[in-house]
N, C-alpha and C positions, 0 to 999 in steps of 0.2 A: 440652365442654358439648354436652348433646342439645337438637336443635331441638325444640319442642312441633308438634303438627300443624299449628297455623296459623301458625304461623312457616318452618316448610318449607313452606308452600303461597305461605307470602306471599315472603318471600326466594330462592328456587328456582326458582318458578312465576311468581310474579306481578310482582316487582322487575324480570326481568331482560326480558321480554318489554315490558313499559314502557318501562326505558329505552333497550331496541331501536327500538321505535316513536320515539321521541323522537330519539335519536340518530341514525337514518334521516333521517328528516324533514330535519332541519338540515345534512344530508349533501348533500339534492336541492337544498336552497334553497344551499347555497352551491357546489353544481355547476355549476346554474344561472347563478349573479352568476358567476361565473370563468369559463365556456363549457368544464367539463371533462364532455364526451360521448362514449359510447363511439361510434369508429370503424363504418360500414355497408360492405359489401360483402366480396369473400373471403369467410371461413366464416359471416359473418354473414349474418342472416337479417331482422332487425330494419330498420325504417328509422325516419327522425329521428331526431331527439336523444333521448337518452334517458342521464343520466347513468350512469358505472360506477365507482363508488367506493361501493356499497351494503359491502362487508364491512368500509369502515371503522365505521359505525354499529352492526354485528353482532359486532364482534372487540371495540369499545369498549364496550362492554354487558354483555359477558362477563368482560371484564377487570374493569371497576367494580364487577359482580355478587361475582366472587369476593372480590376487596379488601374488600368490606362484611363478606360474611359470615368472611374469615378476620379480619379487629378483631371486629367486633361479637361474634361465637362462636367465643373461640380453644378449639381442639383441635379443632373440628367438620370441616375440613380439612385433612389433613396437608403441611405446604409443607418436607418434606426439601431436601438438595440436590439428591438424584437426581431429584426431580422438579421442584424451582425450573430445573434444566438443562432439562427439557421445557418449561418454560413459556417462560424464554429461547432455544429454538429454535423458537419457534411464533412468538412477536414478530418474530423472525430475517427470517423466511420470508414474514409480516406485512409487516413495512417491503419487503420485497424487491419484493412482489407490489403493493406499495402505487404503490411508485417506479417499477414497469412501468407500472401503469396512467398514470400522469403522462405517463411518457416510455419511450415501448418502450426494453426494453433488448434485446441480444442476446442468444442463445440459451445462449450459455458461459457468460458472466457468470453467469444466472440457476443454470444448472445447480450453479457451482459455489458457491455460495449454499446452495444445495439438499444439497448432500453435506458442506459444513459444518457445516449444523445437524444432519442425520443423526450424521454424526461424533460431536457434542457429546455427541446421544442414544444411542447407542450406547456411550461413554467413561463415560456416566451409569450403565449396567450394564442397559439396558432391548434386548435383542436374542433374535431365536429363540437357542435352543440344541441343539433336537434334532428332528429329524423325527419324530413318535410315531403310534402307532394303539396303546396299552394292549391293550386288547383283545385283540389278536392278536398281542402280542408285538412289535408292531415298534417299535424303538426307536433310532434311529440319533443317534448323538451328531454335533453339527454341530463341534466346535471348533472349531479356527482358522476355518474359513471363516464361523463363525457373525458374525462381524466385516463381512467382503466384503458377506455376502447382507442383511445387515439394512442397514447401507447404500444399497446399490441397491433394496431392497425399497423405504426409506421414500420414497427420489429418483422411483423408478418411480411410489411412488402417486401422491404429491402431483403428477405432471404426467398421469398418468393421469385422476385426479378434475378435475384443470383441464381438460382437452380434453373433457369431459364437459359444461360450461360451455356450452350451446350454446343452449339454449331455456329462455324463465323457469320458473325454479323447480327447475329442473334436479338442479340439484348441489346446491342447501339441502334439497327432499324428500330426497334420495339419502339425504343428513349425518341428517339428523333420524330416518331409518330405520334406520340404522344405529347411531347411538347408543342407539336406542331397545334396539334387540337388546344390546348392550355395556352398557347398564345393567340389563336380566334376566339377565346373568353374572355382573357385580359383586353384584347382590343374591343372588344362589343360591348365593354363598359360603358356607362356615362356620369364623367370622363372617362376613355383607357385609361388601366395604370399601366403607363407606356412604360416605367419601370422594370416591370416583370416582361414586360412585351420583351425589352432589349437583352435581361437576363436570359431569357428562353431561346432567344435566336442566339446570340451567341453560346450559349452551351449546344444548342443545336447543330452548330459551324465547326466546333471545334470536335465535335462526337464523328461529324463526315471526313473530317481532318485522318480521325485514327480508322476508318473505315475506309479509307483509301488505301488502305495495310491489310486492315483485318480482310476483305474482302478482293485480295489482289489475286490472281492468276497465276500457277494453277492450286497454288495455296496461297492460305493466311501467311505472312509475314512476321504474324505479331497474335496475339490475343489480349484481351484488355485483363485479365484476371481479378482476383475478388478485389482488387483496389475499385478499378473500373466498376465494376457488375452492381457493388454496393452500395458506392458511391449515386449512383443512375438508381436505382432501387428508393433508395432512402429521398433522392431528387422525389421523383416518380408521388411516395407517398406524402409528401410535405406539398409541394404543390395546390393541391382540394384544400390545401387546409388555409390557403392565405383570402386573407379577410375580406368581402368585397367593400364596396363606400357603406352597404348597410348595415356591417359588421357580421354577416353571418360568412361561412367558406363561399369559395369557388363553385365548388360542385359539391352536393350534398352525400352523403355515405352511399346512398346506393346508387349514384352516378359515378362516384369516384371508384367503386369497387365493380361494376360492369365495364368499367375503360382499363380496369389490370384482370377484367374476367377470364382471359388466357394464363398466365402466370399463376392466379390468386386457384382455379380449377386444377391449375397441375402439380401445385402442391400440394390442394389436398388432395389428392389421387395419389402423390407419395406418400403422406404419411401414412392414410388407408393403406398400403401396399404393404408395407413394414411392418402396421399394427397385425395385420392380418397373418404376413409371414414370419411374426415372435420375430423380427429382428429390428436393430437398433433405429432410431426414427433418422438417425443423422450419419447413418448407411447411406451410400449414391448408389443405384442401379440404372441399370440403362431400358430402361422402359417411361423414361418422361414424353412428351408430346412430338418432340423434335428424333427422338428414337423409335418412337409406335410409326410415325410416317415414312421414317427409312425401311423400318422392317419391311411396311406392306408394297414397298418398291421405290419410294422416293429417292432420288440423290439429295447428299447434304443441299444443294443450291434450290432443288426442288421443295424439300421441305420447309425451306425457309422462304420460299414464294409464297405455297400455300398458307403457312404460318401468316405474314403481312397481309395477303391477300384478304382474311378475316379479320385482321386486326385492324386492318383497315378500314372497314368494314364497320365494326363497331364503333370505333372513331367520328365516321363521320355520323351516325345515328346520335350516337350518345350527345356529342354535340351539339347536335340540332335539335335533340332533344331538351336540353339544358337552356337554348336561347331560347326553344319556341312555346316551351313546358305547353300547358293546357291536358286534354286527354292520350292525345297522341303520343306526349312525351310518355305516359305512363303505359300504353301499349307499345312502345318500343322497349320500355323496361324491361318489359314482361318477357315479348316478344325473341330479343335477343337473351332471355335467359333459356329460352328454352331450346334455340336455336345452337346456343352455346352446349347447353347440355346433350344433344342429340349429335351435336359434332364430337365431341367427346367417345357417346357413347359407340357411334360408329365405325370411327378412328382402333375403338380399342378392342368392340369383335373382328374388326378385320387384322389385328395382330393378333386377337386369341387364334383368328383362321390362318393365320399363317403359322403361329407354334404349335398347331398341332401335325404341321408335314412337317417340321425343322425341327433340330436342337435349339433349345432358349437360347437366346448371346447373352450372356451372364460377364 
């Protein structure tokens, strides 16, 4: 059954972002009466209370969203196993992120949480399979290791997009930009899989939902915490991976990993940091990307301009790259990787230049 126009406006767009707001709301107020606030100091930047269980209100919004519309309009989204398996690894990772935020857990536990759900998705049939650039002939078949690498691909993002977590609004613009790009691929199909179209908007609705908190004057309200951050991470990487009509991904490994090349560059730049100074990999400091930009004079809001500003940026390349492939696409691969890299690297002498007049913020 097809949605009519104002039934996709209203069930997509406008249900889910309601009962985001609403389910927020009742988040703060019972964070509140329980005294559950995120933690101040170490990588945080924040001070007071301020609670962090916003991605239960955003992950329950999307859930109830889609529940409505697959009763209310059966066949308007397809709920196979292979993909009921994505959704029970998304809950997975959900609960996981949820439980942390309650009660830190340790870093193994979580990880191996993380490569279970992969697993499940991966077992679902949703994984790279081949390195490709068409165009030019390159085609490399991933076999066997296509197994290993999606794996570690999906574990890498979803702690990649958390450690991005760092300043309001953060990681739900990133989410929302990004989906936004992933639903211009799903609809440039032929046919759209209108399926994923409806999935992507409404998680997108219900993300602006908690972002009307996260993002309120003259603070945050609310934070999404590692429920939130992981859940959008683990989204993030699953995505590239669902099948087109010719059975290969969305977007291929290295489109898919230049469209998280913010997130996927700044955690390697922490592990580097840690390897480097003998300390534990799964230490926080405050030198991630959204930290080096305040140092050298940003405001938290500023930073996060500049932040979307590229991210944006890449977005729209990377996707037009991806519909228009031929030569082009492969000089903006390139193009944007170096472009990425040089932002990095600028970003980070000018915080070397700034720690050498100041005391580190440690």
């Amino acid at each position: 059954m097809q949605l009519t126009a104002i039934q996709l406006i209203f069930f997509t767009i406008v249900m889910p972002c309601i009962i985001s707001v609403f389910f927020v709301y009742l988040v703060i107020l019972f964070a509140k009466r329980h005294n559950l606030y995120d933690g101040v100091g170490g990588r945080k930047i924040h001070s007071g209370n301020v609670p962090r269980l916003g991605g239960v209100g955003f992950f329950s919004a999307f859930a109830v969203s889609l529940a409505v519309i697959y009763v209310r309009f059966p066949g308007t989204i397809t709920l196979n196993m292979r993909f009921a398996a994505v959704l029970i690894s998304g809950a997975l990772i959900f609960l996981m992120g949820f439980l942390d935020d309650l009660k830190n857990w340790r870093a193994a536990p979580k990880l191996i949480v993380q490569l279970i759900a992969a697993i499940i998705v991966v077992y679902a049939g949703y994984r790279f399979t081949r390195i490709s650039f068409g165009p030019l002939g390159i085609f490399i078949p991933l076999g066997i290791f296509a197994y290993p690498i999606t794996v570690l691909w999906i574990a890498g993002v979803t702690n990649a997009v958390n450690l991005m977590d760092g300043i309001d609004g953060q990681v739900g613009c990133l989410s929302v930009s990004l989906l936004v790009s992933y639903t211009v691929l799903f609809l440039n199909e032929t046919p759209p899989q209108l399926s994923m179209v409806y999935i992507c908007t409404i998680l997108i609705c219900a993300i602006i939902g908690f972002l009307f908190f996260n993002l309120a004057r003259p603070r945050a309200k609310i934070f999404m915490g590692d429920g939130g951050s992981q859940f959008l991470g683990f989204i993030l990487a699953v995505l590239p991976l669902v099948p087109r009509l010719d059975g290969y991904e969305t977007a291929a490994a290295p489109f898919a990993g230049l469209f998280l090349m913010l997130p996927i560059f700044d955690m390697v730049a922490a592990i580097w940091r840690r390897i480097r100074d003998k300390k534990p990999i799964r230490e926080g400091d405050r030198f991630h990307l959204h930290h080096k930009l305040m140092l050298i004079g940003y405001s938290p809001r500023g930073a996060l301009l500049a932040f979307m500003i590229f991210q944006i940026i890449i977005d729209l390349f990377v996707t037009l790259a991806i519909i228009q492939q031929g030569v082009m696409a492969l000089v903006t691969l390139i193009g944007l990787v170096l472009v990425g890299i040089l932002f990095f690297t600028l970003i980070h002498f000018e915080k070397e230049k700034h720690l050498a007049h100041t005391e580190p913020v440690r």
